[in-house]
C-alpha positions as CSV (number, residue, x, y, z in Angstrom):
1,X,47.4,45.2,112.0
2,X,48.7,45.8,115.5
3,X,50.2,49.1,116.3
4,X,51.9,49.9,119.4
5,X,52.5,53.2,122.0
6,X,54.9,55.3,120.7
7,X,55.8,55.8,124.6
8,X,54.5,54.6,127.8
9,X,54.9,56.1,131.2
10,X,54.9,54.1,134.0
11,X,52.5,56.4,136.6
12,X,55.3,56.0,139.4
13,X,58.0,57.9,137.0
14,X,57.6,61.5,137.4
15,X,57.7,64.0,134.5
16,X,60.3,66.3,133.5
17,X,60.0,68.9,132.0
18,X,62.8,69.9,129.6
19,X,63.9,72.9,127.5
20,X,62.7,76.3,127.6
21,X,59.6,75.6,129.7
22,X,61.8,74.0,132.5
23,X,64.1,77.3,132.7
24,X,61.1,79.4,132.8
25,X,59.7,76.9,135.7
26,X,62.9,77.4,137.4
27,X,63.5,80.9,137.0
28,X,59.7,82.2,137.9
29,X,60.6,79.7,141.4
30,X,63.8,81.6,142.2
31,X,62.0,84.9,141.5
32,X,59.6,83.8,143.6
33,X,61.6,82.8,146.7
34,X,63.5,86.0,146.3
35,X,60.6,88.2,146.2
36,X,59.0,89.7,149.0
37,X,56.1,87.5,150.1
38,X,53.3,90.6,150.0
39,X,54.4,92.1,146.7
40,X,54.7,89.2,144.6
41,X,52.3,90.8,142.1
42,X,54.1,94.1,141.9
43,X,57.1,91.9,141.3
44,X,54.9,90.3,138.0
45,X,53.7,93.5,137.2
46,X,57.6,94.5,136.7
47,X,58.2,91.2,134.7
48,X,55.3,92.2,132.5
49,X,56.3,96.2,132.2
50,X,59.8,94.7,131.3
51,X,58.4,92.8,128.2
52,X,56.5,95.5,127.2
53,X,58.6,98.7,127.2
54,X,61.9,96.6,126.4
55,X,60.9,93.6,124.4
56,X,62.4,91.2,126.5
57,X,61.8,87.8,126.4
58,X,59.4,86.3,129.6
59,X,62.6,84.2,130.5
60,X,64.8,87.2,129.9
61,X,62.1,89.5,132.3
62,X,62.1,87.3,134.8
63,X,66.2,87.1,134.8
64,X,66.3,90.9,134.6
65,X,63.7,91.3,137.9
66,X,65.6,88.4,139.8
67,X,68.9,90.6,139.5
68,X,66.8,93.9,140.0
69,X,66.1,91.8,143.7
70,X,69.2,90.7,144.2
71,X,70.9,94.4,144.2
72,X,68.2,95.3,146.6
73,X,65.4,96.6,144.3
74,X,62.1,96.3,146.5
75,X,58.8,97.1,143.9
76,X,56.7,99.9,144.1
77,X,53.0,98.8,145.4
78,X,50.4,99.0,142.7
């Protein structure tokens, strides 16, 4: 009996990601460009305290520290 790939990729088409991991992808990128470039950490540090003290989701962190940025919010150094 013969069986055949359920999917083949040709190596020249690139992969996409889809769903959930692609918003995270895109979201932690935009934090990213909108954070300062020497307190990136302090900005993960405040995605991290976010999920801890409020529950929030990691995509729903980094949302909530991409607006913090966006009003002006510049991160304590840790």
């Amino acid at each position: 009996m013969e069986v055949e790939p359920v999917a083949h990729r040709s190596p020249s088409i690139p992969r996409q990601t889809t769903g959930i991991t692609a918003e995270l992808a895109e979201q932690r990128a935009r934090l990213r460009a909108a954070a300062p470039d020497d307190r990136w950490d302090d900005v993960l540090s405040e995605v991290r305290r976010l999920q801890a003290t409020q529950g929030l989701s990691p995509l729903d962190a980094l949302k909530a520290v991409h607006a913090k940025l966006a009003s002006g919010w510049v991160p304590p150094a840790h």
